[in-house]
C-alpha positions in Angstrom: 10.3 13.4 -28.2 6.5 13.3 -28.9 4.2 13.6 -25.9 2.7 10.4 -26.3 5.7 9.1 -26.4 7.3 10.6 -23.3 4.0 9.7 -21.4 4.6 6.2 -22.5 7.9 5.7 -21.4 7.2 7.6 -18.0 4.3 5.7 -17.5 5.9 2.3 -18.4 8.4 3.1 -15.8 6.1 3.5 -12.7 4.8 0.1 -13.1 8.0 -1.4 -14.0 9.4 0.3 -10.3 5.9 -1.0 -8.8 6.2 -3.9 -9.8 9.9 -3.9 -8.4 8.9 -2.3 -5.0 6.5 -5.3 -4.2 9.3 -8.1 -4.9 11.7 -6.1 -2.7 8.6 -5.8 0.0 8.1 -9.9 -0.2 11.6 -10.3 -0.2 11.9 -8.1 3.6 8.9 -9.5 4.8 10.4 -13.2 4.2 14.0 -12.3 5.3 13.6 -13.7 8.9 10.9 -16.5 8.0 12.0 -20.1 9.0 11.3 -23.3 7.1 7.8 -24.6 7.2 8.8 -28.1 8.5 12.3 -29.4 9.4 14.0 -30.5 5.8 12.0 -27.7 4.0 13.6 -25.3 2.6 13.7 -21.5 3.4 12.1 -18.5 1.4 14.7 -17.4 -1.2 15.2 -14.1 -2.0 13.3 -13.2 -5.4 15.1 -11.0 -8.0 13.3 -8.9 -10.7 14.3 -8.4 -14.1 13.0 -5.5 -16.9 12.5 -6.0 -20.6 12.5 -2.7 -22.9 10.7 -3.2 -25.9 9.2 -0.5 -28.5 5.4 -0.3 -28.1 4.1 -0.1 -31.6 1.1 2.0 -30.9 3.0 5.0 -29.6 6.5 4.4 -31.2 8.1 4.9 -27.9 10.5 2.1 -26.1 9.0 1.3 -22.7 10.3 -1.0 -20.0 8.3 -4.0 -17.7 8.8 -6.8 -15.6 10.1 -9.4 -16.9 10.3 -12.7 -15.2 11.1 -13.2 -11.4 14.4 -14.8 -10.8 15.4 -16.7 -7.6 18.8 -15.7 -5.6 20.7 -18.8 -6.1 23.4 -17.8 -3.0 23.5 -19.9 -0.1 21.3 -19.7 3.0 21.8 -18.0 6.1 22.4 -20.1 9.0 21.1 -19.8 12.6 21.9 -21.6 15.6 18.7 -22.1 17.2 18.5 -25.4 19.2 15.5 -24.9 20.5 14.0 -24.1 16.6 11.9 -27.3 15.8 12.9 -27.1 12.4 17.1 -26.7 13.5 19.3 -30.1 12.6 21.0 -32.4 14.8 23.6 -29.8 15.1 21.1 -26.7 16.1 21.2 -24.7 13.1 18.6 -23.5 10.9 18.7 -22.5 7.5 17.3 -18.9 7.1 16.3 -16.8 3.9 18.9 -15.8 1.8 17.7 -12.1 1.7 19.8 -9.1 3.3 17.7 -6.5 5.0 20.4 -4.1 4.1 20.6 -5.0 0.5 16.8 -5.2 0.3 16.6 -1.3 2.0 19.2 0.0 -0.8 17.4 -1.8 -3.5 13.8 -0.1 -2.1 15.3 3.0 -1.9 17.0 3.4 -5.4 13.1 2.1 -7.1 11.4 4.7 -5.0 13.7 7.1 -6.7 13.2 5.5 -9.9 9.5 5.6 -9.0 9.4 9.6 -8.4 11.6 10.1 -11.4 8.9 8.6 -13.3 6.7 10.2 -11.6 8.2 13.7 -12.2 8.1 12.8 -16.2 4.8 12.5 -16.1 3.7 15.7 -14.3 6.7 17.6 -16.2 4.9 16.5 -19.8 1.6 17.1 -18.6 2.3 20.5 -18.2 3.8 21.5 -21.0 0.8 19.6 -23.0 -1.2 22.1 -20.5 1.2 24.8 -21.7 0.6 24.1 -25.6 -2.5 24.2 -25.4 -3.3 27.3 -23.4 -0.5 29.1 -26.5 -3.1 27.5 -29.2 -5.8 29.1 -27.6 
């Protein structure tokens, strides 16, 4: 693979795993947030997507966010009587969004992230290395 090419597919990556990190960080930061009034509904978990398509300029097949999807699964429920939002029964519809789930997914991008990340620095070095042999 051409250099230009690997940087391009590296680089393509760390945003595409940025890009991930920031729905999964919206998605924890939301996971205990009640309705804004009572009948509203509750944050729903958001779900990123990636697209690969070949970028003409450097021939390589790089990856991006593609559109945001929303978690169609049902709500959490909370029994909150007290909640102002809660129904006549007490409960309160919470985010759909697993803290665990949302931890694991973090945690797998941040590898993905330094995977990347390692790509780059691994081809920058051998371009270093090429060129200190032409010299």
């Amino acid at each position: 693979m051409e250099f230009s090419k690997s940087l391009a597919a590296s680089t393509s990556g760390l945003k595409a795993q940025s890009g991930r990190m920031r729905i999964i960080a919206e998605n924890i930061a939301n996971a205990d947030s009640a309705p804004a009034s009572k009948g509203a509904e509750p944050y729903r978990r958001k779900i990123p997507t990636f697209t690969s398509h070949l970028d003409r300029e450097t021939g390589a097949n790089v990856v991006e966010t593609g559109r945001v999807r929303r978690d169609s699964s049902a709500f959490r429920v909370k029994h909150d009587p007290g909640n102002p939002v809660a129904d006549a029964k007490g409960d309160v519809s919470m985010p759909n969004v697993n803290p665990l789930i949302e931890n694991m997914d973090m945690r797998e991008a941040q590898r993905s992230y330094e995977a990347n990340l390692n790509m780059v620095t691994t081809t920058r070095k051998m371009i270093a290395q090429t060129l200190a042999i032409l010299k």
